[in-house]
C-alpha positions as CSV (number, residue, x, y, z in Angstrom):
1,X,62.0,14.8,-148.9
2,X,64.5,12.9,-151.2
3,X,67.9,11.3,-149.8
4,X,70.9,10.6,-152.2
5,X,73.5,8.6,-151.2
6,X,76.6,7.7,-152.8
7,X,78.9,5.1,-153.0
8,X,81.7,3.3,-154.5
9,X,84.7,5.8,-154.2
10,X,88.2,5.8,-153.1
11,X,91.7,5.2,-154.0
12,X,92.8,3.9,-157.2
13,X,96.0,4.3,-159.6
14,X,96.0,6.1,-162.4
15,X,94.5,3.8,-165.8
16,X,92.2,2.1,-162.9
17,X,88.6,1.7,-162.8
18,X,86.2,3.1,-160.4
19,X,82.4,2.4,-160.6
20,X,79.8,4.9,-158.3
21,X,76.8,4.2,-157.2
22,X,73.7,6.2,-155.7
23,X,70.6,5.4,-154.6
24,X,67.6,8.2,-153.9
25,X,64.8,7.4,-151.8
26,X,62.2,9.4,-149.7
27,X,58.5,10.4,-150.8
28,X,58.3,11.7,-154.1
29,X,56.7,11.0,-157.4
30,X,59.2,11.2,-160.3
31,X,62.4,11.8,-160.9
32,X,63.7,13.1,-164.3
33,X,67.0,14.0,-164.6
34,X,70.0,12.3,-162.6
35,X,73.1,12.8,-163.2
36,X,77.3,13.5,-161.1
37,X,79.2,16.5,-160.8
38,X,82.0,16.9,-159.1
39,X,84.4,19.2,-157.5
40,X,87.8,19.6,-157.1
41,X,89.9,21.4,-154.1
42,X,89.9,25.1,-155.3
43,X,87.7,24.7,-158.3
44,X,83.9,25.0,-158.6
45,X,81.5,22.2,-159.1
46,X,81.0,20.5,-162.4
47,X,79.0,18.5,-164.4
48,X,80.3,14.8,-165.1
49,X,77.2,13.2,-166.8
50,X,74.0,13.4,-166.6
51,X,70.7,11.0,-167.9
52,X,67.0,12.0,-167.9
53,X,64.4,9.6,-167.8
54,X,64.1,9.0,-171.2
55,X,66.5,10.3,-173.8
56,X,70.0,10.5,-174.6
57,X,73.3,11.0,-172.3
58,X,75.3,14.1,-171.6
59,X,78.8,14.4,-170.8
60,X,82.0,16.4,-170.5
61,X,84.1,16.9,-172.8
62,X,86.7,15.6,-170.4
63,X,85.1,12.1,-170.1
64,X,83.9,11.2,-172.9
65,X,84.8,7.9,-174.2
66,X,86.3,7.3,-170.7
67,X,83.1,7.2,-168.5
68,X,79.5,5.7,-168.7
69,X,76.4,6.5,-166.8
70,X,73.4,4.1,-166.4
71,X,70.2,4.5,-164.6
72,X,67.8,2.2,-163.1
73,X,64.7,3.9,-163.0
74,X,62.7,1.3,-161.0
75,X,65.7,0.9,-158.6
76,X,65.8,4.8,-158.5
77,X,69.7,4.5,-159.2
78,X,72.4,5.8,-161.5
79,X,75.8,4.5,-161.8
80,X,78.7,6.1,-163.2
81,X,81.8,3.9,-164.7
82,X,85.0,5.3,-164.7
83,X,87.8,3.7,-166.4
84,X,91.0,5.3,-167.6
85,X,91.0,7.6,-164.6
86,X,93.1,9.9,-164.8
87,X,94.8,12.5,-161.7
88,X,92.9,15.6,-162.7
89,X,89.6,13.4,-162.1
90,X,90.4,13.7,-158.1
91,X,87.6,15.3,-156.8
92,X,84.5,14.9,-154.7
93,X,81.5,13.2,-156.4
94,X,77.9,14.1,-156.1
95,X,74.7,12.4,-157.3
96,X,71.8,14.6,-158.3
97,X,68.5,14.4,-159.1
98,X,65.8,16.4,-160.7
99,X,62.5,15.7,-158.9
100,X,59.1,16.5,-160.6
101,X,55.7,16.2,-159.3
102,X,52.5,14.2,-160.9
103,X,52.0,16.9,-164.0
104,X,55.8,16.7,-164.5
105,X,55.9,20.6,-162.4
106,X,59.5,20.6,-160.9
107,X,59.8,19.8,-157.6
108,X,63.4,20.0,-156.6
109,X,67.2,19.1,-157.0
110,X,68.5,16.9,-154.4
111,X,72.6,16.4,-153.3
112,X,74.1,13.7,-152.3
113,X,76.9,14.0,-149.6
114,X,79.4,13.3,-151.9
115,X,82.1,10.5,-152.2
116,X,85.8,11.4,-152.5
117,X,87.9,9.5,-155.9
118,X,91.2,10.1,-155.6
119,X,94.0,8.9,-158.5
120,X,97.2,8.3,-157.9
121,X,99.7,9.2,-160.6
């Protein structure tokens, strides 16, 4: 089993800063892909940023230039840095991760429990 748990958001003006945090931990071998969605009251869940183990970044159009991810693969963590937040970037946060076995075979795609950002205007 893998456990994902977030950190790092709150309240914060609008043309703040907000960094995010998560950590996974539990018994597995590998993880590959980690990345944060997030989802806004009324909307569906969407994808933020993502990093795999080795290779190049992805992001939304809607935060480019604005936010960063970063992973620690021997900490198991992946941060995500959010400056020039903006109020249409309220929404709940979740940390994923891709989980593969010894052969690279997919094991699973583990949730966090979220973390609320909310940006005042």
């Amino acid at each position: 089993q893998v456990q994902l748990v977030e950190s790092g958001g709150g309240l914060v003006q609008a043309g703040g800063s907000l960094r995010l945090s998560c950590v996974a931990s539990g018994s597995f071998f590998s993880i590959n892909a980690m990345g944060w969605y997030r989802q806004a009251p009324g909307k569906e869940r969407e994808l933020v940023a993502t990093v795999p183990s080795g290779g190049s970044t992805n992001y939304a159009d809607s935060v480019k230039g604005r936010f960063t991810i970063s992973r620690d693969n021997a900490k198991n963590t992946v941060h995500l840095q959010m400056n020039s937040l903006k109020s249409e970037d309220t929404a709940v946060y979740y940390c994923n991760a891709i989980v593969v076995g010894g052969t690279g075979r997919y094991v699973g795609s583990y949730w966090g429990q979220g973390t609320q950002v909310t940006v005042s205007s």
